[in-house]
TITIDREN-216253 format. One record per residue (C-alpha): chain; residue number from 1; residue in three letters; x negated, y, z negated. Coordinates in pm, whole numbers. Example, Ala and Ser with C-alpha at 12.3 -4.5 7.8 and 13.67 -1.06 7.14 Angstrom:
2
NODE | A | 1 | ALA | -1230 | -450 | -780 .
NODE | A | 2 | SER | -1367 | -106 | -714 .
This chain:
335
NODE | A | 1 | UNK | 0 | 0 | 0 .
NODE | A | 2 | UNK | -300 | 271 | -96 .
NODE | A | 3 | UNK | -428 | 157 | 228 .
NODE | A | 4 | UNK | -125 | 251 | 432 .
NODE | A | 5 | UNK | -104 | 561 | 234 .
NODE | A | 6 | UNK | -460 | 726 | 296 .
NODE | A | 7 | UNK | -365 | 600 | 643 .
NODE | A | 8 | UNK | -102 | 844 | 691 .
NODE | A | 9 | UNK | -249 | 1120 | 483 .
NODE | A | 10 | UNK | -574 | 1097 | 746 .
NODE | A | 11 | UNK | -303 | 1036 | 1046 .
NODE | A | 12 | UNK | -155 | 1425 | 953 .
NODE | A | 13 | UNK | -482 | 1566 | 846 .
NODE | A | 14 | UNK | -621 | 1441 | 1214 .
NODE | A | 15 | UNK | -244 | 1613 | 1376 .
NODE | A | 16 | UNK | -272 | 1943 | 1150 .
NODE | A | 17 | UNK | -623 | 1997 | 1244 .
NODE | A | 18 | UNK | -539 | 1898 | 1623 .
NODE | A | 19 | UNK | -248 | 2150 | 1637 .
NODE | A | 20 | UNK | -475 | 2412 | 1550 .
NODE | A | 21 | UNK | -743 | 2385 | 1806 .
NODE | A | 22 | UNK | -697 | 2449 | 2150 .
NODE | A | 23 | UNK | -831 | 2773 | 2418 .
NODE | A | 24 | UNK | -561 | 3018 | 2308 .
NODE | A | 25 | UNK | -260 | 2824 | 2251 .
NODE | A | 26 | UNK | -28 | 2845 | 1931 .
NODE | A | 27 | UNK | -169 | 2712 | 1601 .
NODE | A | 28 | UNK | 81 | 2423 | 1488 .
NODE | A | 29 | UNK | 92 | 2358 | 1093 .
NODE | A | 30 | UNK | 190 | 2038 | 993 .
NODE | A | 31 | UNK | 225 | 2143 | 606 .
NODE | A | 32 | UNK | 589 | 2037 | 561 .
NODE | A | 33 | UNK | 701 | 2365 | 509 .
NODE | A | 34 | UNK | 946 | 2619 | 593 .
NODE | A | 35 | UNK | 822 | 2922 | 753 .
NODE | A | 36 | UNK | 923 | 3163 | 483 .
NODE | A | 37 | UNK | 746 | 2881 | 157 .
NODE | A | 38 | UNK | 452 | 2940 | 388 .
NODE | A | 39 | UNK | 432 | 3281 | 416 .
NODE | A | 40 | UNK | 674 | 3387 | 200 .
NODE | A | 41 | UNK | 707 | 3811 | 243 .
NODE | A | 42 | UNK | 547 | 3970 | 479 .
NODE | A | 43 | UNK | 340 | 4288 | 451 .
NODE | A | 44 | UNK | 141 | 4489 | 698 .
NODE | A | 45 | UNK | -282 | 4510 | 593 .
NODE | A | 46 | UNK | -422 | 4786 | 878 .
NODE | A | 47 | UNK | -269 | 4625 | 1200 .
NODE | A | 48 | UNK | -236 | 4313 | 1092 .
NODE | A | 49 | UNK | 73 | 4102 | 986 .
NODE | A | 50 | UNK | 23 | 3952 | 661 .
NODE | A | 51 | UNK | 165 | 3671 | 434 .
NODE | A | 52 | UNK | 246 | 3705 | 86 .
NODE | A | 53 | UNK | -90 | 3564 | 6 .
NODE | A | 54 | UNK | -260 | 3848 | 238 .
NODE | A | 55 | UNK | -362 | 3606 | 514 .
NODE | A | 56 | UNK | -308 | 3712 | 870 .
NODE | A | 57 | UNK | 2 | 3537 | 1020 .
NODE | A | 58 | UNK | 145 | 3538 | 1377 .
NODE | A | 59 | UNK | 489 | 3426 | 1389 .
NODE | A | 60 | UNK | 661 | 3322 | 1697 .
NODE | A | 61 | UNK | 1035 | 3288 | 1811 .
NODE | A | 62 | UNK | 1348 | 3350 | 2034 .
NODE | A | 63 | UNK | 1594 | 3615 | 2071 .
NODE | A | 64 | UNK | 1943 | 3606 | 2115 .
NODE | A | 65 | UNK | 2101 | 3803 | 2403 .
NODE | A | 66 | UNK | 2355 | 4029 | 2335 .
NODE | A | 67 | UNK | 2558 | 3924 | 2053 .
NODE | A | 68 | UNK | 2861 | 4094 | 2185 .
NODE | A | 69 | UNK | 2814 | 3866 | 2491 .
NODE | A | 70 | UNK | 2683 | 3526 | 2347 .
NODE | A | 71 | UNK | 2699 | 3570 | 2010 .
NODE | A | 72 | UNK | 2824 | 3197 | 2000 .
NODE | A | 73 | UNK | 2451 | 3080 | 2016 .
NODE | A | 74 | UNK | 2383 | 3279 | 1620 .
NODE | A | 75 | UNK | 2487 | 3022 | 1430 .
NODE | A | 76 | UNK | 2270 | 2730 | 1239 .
NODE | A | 77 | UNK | 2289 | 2393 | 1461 .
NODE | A | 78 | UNK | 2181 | 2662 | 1753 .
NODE | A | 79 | UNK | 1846 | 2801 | 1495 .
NODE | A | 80 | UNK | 1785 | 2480 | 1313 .
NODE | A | 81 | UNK | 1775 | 2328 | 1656 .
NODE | A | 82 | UNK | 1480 | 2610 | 1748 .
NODE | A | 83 | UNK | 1326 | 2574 | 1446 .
NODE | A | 84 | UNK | 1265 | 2201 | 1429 .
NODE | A | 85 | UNK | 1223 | 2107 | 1766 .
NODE | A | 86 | UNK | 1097 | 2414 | 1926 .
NODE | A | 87 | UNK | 880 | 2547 | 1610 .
NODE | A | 88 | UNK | 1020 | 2833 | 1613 .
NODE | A | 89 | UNK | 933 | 3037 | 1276 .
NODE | A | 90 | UNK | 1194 | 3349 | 1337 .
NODE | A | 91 | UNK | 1507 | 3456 | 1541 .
NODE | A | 92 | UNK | 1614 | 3787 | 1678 .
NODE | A | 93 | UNK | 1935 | 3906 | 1659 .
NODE | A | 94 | UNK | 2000 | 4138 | 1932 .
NODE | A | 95 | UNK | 2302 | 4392 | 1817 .
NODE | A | 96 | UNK | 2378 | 4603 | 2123 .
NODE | A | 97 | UNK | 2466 | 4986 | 2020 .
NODE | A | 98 | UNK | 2683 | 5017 | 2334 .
NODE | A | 99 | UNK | 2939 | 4782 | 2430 .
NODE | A | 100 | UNK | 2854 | 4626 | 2059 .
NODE | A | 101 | UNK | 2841 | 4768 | 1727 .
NODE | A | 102 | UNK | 2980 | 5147 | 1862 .
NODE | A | 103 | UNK | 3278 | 4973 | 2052 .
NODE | A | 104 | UNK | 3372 | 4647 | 1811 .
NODE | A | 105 | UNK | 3176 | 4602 | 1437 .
NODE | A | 106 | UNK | 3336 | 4295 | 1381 .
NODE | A | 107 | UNK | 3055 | 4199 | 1603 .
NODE | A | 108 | UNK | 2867 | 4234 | 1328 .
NODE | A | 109 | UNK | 2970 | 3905 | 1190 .
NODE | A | 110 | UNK | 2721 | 3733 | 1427 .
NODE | A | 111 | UNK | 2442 | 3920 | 1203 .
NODE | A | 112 | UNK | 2512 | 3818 | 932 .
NODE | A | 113 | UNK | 2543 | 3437 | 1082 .
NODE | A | 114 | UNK | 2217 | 3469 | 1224 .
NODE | A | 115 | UNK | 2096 | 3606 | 814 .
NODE | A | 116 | UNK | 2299 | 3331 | 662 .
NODE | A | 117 | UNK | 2163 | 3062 | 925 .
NODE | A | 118 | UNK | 1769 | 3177 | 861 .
NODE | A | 119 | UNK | 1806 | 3204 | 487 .
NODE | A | 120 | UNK | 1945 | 2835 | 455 .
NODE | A | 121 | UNK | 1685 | 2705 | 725 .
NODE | A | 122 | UNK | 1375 | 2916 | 562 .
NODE | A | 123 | UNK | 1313 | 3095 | 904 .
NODE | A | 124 | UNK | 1245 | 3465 | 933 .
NODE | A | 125 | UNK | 1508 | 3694 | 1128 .
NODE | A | 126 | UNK | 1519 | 4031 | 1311 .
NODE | A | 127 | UNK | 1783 | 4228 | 1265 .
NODE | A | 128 | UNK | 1769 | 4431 | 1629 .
NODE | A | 129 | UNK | 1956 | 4766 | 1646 .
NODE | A | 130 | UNK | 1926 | 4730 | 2024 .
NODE | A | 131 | UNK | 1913 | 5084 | 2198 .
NODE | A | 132 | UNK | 1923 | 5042 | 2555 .
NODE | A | 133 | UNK | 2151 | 5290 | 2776 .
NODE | A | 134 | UNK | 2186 | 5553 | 2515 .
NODE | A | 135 | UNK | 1826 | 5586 | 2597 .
NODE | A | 136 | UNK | 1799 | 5837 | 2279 .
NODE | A | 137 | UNK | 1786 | 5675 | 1952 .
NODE | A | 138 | UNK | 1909 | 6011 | 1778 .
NODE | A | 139 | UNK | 2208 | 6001 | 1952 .
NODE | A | 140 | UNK | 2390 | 5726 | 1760 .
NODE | A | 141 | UNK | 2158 | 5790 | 1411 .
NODE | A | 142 | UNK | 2451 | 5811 | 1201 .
NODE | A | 143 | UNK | 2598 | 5439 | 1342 .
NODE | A | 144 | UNK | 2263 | 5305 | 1286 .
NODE | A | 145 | UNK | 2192 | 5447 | 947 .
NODE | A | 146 | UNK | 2562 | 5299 | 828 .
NODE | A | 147 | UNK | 2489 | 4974 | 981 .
NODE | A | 148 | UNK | 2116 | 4930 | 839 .
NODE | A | 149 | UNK | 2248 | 5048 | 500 .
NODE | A | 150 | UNK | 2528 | 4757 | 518 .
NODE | A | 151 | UNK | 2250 | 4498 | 593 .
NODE | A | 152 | UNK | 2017 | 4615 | 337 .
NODE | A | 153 | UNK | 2248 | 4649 | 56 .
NODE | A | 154 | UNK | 2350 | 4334 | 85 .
NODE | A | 155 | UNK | 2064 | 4145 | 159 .
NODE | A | 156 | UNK | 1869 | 4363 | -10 .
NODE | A | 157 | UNK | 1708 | 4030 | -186 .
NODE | A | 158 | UNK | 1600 | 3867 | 148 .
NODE | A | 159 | UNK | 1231 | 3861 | 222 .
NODE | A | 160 | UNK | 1283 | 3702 | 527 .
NODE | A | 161 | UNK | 1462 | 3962 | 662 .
NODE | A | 162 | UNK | 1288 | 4219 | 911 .
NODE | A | 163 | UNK | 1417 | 4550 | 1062 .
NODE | A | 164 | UNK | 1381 | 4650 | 1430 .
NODE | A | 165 | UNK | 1529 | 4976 | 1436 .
NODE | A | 166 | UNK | 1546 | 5114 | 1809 .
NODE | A | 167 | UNK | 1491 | 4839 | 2044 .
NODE | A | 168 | UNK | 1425 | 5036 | 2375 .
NODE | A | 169 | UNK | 1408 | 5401 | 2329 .
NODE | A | 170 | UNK | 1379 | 5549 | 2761 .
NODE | A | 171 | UNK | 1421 | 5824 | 2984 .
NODE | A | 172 | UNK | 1225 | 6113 | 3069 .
NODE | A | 173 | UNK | 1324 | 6384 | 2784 .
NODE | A | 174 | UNK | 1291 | 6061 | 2509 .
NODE | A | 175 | UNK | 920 | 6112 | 2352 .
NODE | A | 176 | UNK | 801 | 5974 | 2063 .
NODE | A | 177 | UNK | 724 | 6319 | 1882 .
NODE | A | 178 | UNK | 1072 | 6458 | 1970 .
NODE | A | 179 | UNK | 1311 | 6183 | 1970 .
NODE | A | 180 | UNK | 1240 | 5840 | 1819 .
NODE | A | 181 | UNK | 961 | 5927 | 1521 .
NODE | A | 182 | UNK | 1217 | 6201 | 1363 .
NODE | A | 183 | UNK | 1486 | 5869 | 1413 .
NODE | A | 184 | UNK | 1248 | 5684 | 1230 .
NODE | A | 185 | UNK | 1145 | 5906 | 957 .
NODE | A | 186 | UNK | 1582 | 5922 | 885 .
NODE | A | 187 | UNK | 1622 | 5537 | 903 .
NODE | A | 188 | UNK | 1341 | 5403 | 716 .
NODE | A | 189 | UNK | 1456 | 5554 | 424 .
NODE | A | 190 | UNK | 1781 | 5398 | 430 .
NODE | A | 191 | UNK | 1625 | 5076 | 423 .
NODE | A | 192 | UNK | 1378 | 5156 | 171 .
NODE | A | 193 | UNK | 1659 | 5259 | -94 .
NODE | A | 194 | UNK | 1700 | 4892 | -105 .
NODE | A | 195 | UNK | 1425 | 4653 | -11 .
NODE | A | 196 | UNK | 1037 | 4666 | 121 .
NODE | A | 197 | UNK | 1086 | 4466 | 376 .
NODE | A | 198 | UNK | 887 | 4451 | 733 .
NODE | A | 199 | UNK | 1019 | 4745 | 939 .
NODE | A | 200 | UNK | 938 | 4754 | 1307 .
NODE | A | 201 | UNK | 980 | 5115 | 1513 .
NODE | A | 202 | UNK | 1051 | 5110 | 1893 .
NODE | A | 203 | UNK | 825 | 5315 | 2128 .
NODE | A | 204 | UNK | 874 | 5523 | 2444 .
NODE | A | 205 | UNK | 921 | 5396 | 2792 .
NODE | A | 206 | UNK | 1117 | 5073 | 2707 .
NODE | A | 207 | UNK | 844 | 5037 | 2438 .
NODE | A | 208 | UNK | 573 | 5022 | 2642 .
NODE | A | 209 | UNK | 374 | 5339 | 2527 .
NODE | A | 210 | UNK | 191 | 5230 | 2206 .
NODE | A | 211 | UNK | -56 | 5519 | 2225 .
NODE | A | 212 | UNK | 208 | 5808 | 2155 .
NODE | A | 213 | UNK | 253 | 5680 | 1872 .
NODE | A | 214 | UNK | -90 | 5615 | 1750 .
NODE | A | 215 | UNK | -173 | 5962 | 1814 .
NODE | A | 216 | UNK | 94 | 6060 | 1518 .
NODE | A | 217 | UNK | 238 | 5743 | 1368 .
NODE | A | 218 | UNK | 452 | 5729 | 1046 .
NODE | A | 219 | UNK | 297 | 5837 | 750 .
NODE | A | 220 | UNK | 388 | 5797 | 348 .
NODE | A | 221 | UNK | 537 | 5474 | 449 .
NODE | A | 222 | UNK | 412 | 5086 | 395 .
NODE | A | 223 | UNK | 513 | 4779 | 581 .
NODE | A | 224 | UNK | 571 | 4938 | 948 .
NODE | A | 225 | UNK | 450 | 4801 | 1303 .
NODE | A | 226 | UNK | 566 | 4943 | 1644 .
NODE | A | 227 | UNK | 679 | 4707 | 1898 .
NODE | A | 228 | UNK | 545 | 4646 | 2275 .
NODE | A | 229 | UNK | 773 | 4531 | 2550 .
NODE | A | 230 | UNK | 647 | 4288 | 2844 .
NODE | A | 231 | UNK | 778 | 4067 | 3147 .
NODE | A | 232 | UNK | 507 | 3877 | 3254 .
NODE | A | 233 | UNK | 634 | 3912 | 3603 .
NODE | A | 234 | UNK | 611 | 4295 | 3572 .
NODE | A | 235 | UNK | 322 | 4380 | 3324 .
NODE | A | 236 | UNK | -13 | 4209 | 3328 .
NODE | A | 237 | UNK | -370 | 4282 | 3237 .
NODE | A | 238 | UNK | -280 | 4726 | 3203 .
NODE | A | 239 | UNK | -19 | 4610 | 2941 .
NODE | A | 240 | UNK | -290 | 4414 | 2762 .
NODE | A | 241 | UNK | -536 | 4699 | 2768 .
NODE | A | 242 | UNK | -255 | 4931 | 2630 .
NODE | A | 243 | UNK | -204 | 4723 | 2324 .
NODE | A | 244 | UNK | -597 | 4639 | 2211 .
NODE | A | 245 | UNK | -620 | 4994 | 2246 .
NODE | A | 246 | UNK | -366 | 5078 | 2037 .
NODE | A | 247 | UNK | -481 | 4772 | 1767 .
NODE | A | 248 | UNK | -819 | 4954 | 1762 .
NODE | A | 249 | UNK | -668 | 5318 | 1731 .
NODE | A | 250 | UNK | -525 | 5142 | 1395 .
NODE | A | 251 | UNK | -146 | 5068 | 1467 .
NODE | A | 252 | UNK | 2 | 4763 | 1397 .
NODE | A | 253 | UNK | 174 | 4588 | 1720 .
NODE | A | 254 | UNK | 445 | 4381 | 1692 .
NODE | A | 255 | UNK | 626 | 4200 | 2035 .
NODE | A | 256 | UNK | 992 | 4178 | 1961 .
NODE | A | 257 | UNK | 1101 | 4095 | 2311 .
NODE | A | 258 | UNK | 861 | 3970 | 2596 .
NODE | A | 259 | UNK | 1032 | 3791 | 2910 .
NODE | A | 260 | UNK | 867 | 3471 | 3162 .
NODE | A | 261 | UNK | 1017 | 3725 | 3471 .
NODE | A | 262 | UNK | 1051 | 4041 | 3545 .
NODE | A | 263 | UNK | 1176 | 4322 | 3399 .
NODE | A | 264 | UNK | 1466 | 4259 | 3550 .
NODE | A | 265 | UNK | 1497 | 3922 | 3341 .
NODE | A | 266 | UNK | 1508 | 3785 | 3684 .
NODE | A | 267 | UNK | 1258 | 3715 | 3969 .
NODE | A | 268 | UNK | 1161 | 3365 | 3906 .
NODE | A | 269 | UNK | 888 | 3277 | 3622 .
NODE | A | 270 | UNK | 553 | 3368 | 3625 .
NODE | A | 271 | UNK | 380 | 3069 | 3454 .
NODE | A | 272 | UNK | 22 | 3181 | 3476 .
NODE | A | 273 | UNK | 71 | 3554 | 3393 .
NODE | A | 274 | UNK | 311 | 3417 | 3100 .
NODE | A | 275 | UNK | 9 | 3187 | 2965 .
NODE | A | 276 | UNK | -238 | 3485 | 2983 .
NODE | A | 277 | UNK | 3 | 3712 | 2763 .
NODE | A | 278 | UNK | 62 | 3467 | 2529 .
NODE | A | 279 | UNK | -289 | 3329 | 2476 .
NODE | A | 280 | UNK | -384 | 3670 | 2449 .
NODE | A | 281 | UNK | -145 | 3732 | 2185 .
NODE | A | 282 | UNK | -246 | 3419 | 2040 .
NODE | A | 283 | UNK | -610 | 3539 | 1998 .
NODE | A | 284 | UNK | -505 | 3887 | 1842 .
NODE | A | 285 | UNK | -284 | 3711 | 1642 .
NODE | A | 286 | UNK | 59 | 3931 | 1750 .
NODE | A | 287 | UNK | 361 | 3798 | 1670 .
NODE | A | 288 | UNK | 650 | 3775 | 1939 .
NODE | A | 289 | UNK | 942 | 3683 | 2041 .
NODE | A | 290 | UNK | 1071 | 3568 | 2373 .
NODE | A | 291 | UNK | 1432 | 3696 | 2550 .
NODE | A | 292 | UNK | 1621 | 3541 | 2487 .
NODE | A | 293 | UNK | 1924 | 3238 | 2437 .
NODE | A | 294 | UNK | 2192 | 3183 | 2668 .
NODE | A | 295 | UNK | 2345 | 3062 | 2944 .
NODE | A | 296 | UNK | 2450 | 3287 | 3151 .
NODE | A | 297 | UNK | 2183 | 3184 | 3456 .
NODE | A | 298 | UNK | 1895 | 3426 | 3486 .
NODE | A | 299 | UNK | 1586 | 3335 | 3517 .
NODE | A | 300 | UNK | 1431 | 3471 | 3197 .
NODE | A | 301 | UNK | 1722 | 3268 | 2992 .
NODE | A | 302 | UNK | 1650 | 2977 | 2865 .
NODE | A | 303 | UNK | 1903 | 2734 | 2934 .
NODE | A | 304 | UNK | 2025 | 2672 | 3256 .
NODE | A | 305 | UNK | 2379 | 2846 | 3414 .
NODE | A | 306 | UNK | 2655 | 2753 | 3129 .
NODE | A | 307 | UNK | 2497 | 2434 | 2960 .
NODE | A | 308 | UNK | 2586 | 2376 | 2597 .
NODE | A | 309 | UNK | 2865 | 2542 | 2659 .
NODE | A | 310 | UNK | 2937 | 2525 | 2275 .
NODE | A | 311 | UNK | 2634 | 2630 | 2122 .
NODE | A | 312 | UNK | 2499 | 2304 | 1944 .
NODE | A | 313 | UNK | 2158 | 2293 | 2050 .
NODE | A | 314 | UNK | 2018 | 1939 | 2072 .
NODE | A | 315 | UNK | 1909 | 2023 | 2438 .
NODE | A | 316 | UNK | 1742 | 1771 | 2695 .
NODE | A | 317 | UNK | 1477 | 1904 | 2923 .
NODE | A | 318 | UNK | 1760 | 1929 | 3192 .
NODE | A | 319 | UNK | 1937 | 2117 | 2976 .
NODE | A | 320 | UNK | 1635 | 2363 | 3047 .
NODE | A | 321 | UNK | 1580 | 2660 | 3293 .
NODE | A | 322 | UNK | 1204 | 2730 | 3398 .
NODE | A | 323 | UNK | 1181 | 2966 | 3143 .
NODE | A | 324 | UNK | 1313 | 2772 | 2845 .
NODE | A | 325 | UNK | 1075 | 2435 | 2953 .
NODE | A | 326 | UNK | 791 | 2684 | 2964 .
NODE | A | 327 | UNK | 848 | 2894 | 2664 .
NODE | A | 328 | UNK | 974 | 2548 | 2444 .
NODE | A | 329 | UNK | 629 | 2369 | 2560 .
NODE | A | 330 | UNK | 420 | 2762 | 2429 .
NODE | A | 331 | UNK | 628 | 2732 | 2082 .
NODE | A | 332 | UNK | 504 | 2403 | 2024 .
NODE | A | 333 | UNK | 112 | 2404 | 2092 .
NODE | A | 334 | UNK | 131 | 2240 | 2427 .
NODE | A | 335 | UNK | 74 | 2558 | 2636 .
């Protein structure tokens, strides 16, 4: 029996330390754990995303689409599903301004699903106030203040929890001095009357331009990263040079929403410009997450055109669009 036991022990030693090595691809752990009893909260050390314990983490996930539009995929067969088979370690949930929270709250129930669902499964979620064709953050800053001020009352107790508070902030008069910093600097402290949790600030140009805001980022304030936007299919190598720049003017870069395609979320996938972002990101250690779940047949989804129709994961590889077999295969260490 001892014999079959250091067996197995050696067996997962020899599969931990194998999940880790490998040219830029994903670090596996094979500890047992949940994401959030490994890392428990987060915290920000100069750009770098931090476990409780102060060690560097990258964590890696999916978004939903719009919840408005397939909400139906925020609940916990859908997560546990990406969790366990995809290693997924966090999931975005995507609340669209227009044509979502400003039109119907009770779309709001599919946050707190997507809370309830990571808090039971130990994952880490986004909660994604996701700006898009208001293209000014300020103009909807009361909605978002009473909607982050609902979530962080209540959850208030949720280390797992993390903020993205203007998704895509765009259009030429939308800077970061002028528009989407002075929507940060009101938002942020609604949060922070309740919790210190992770708080993650959009940037101009669809995020895309990392270096406004390095020239004057938020000050006075802990726990804060500024997201970067890619399709691989649209953004290669400039993108890249963008963000190491902005890691070594000392802001902390976080990827809340990268695509396979282009920006379009269509245009086929772009495998080998996909594998250089993420084994780039892999080697800076930034944390991303990849657009997104559903079913609704574009090419940067990732199942194909209405499978699992009622959202219960357990998907076969021809369940799979391009995208999702690619994206499933980076999640796990094998790309």
């Amino acid at each position: 029996m001892k014999r079959i036991i250091f067996k197995a022990i050696a067996l997962l030693s020899f599969m931990t330390l194998f999940a880790s090595c490998g040219g830029g691809k994903r670090k596996i752990l094979s500890d047992g754990k949940t994401p959030l009893e490994r890392y428990g909260a987060l915290n920000v050390q100069g750009t770098q995303l931090c476990g409780q314990d102060g060690k560097p983490v990258q964590l890696c996930g999916m978004s939903s689409h719009g919840l408005h539009w397939y909400g139906k995929y925020a609940n916990y067969d859908v997560i546990k599903w990406l969790r366990d088979d995809w290693n997924c370690d966090i999931w975005r949930a995507a609340m669209y301004t227009r044509g979502g929270y400003l039109g119907n709250k009770s779309v709001v129930s599919k946050v707190i699903d997507s809370i309830e669902a990571a808090k039971q499964l130990g994952i880490y979620v986004i909660v994604d106030w996701h700006i898009l064709s208001d293209n000014d953050p300020l103009v909807n800053v009361d909605a978002a203040a009473e909607f982050f001020d609902m979530i962080a009352s209540t959850y208030a107790d949720c280390p797992n929890i993390i903020y993205e508070i203007c998704n895509e902030p765009n259009g030429e008069d939308v800077t970061w001095d002028g528009n989407i910093k002075p929507f940060a600097e009101q938002i942020i402290p609604v949060i922070r009357k309740y919790c210190d949790n992770l708080i993650i600030v959009g940037t101009p140009i669809w995020s895309s331009d990392l270096l406004s805001a390095a020239k004057n980022p938020i000050t006075g304030q802990k726990n804060i990263m500024y997201t970067y936007h890619f399709y691989a299919g649209t953004t290669g190598q400039d993108g890249r040079n963008v963000v190491s720049k902005a890691i070594k003017e000392g802001l902390p870069v976080f990827v809340t929403e990268w695509g396979t395609t282009q920006a379009s979320g269509d245009g086929g996938v772009f495998e080998k410009e996909t594998l250089e972002w993420t084994r780039f990101m892999a080697k800076k250690k930034i944390s991303w997450v990849n657009w997104s779940v559903n079913n609704k047949g574009e090419d940067s989804g990732v199942l194909k055109m209405n499978k699992d129709r009622n959202a219960k994961g357990g998907w076969k590889e021809e369940d799979l669009s391009k995208s999702g077999i690619l994206v499933r295969k980076i999640l796990r260490g094998e790309e």
